[in-house]
C-alpha positions in Angstrom: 9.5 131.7 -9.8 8.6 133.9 -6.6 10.6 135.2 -4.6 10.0 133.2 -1.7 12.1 129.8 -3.5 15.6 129.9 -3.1 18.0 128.2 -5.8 21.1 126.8 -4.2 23.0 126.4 -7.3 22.2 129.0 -9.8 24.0 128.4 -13.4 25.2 132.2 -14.5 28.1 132.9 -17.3 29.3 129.0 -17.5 29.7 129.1 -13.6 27.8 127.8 -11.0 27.3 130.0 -7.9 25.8 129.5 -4.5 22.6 130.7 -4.7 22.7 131.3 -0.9 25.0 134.2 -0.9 24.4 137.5 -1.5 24.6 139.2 -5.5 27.7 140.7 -4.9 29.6 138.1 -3.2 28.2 135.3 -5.0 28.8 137.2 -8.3 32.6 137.5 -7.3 32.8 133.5 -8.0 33.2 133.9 -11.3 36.6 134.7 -13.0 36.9 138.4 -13.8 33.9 139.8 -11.1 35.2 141.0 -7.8 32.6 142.1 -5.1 33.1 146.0 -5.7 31.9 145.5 -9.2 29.0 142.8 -8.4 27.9 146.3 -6.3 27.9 148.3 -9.4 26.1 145.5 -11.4 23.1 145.3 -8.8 22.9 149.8 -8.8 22.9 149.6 -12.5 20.3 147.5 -12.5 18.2 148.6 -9.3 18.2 144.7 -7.6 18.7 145.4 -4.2 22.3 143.9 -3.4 21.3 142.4 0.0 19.1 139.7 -2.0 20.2 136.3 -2.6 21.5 135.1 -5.9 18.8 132.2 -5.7 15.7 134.7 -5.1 16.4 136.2 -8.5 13.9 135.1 -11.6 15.5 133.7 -14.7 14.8 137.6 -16.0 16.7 139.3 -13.6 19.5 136.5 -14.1 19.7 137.4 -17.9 20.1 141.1 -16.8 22.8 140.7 -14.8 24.6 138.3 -17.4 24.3 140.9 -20.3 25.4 144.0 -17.7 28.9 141.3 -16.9 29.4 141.0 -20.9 28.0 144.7 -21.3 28.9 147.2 -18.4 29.0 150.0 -20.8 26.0 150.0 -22.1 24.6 150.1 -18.6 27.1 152.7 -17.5 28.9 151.1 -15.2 32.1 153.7 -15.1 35.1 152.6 -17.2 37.5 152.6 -14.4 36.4 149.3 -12.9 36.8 147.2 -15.9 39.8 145.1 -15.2 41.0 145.7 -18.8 42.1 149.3 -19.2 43.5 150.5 -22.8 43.8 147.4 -24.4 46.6 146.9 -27.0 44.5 145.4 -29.4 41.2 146.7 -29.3 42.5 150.3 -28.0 39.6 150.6 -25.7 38.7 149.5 -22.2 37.2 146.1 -21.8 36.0 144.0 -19.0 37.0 140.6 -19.3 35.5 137.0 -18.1 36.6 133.9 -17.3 38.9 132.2 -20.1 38.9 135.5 -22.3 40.6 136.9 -19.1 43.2 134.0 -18.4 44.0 134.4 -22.2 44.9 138.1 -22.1 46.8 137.7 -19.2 49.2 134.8 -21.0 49.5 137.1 -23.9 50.6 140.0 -21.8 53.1 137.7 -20.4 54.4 136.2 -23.6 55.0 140.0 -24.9 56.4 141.2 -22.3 58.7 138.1 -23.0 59.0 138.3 -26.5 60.1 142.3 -26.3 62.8 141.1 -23.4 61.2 143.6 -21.3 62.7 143.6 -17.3 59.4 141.5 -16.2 59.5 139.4 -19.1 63.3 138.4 -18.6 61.8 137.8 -14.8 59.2 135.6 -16.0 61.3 133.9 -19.0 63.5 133.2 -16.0 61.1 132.1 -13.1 62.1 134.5 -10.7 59.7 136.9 -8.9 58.6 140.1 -11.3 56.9 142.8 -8.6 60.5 143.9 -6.2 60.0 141.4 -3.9 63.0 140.3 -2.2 64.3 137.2 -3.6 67.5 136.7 -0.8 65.6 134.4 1.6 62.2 133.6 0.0 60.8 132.1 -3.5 63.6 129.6 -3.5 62.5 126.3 -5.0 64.1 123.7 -3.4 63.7 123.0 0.5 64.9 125.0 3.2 68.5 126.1 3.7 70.0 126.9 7.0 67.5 124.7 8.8 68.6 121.7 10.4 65.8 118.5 9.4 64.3 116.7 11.9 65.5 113.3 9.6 69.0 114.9 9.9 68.7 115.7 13.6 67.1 112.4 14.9 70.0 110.4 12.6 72.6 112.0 14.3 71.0 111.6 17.6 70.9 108.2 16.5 74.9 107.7 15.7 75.7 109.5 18.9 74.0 107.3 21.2 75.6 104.2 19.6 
């Protein structure tokens, strides 16, 4: 493939991407990859980050697969993995798609299982970072607000 084509749909890591944008931005489409590290992907690998995703070739596309799975052995710097000391593996990781959703759930369901203060806020469906729960994250509708059903049905019994 030259350089010249342009894939619009271009199959990378189980996701398909718009091959119109540009690497880092269309390499933040996939779960785990965030534009600051689709940058560090394309200096690792010296692809000029203003190309599109669709002008790669099918070798460049591999590269940039193995340096998602592999950012270490590219040296991409440890601090923008998005798993930092891991409890199981004891190392930094960087994570993708379902291995990431996973992780997360576990996280969760220890922080639950220990009865930590953010897993009795999750156990209990309230909000877990200090935000203010007084006014807002309520789940049923709106209290203090008078409906428009409720205003137009007493409009409604005062006219008669």
């Amino acid at each position: 493939m030259t350089q010249q084509e342009l894939r619009l749909i271009v199959r990378l890591l189980n996701v398909d991407l718009d091959g119109g944008k540009k690497i880092p931005y269309a390499l933040a489409g996939i779960r785990g990859v965030g534009i600051p590290f689709g940058y560090a992907v394309t200096r690792a690998l010296n692809i000029d980050p203003e190309l599109r995703l669709g002008q790669l070739t099918d070798q460049q596309l591999a590269m940039i697969e193995d340096c998602i799975r592999n950012p270490e052995k590219y040296g991409i710097p440890s601090w923008m993995y998005n798993r930092r000391r891991d409890i199981q593996a004891g190392k930094d990781l960087h994570l993708i798609g379902a291995d990431l959703d996973l992780s997360i759930k576990e996280d969760i369901q220890r922080e639950m299982r220990i009865k930590s203060w953010r897993g009795v806020r999750h156990s209990l469906g309230l909000k877990v970072r200090g935000q203010r729960t007084r006014t807002t994250g309520r789940k049923s509708g709106p209290i203090g607000v008078v409906r428009r059903a409720v205003e137009a049905a007493a409009k409604e019994s005062s006219s008669q």
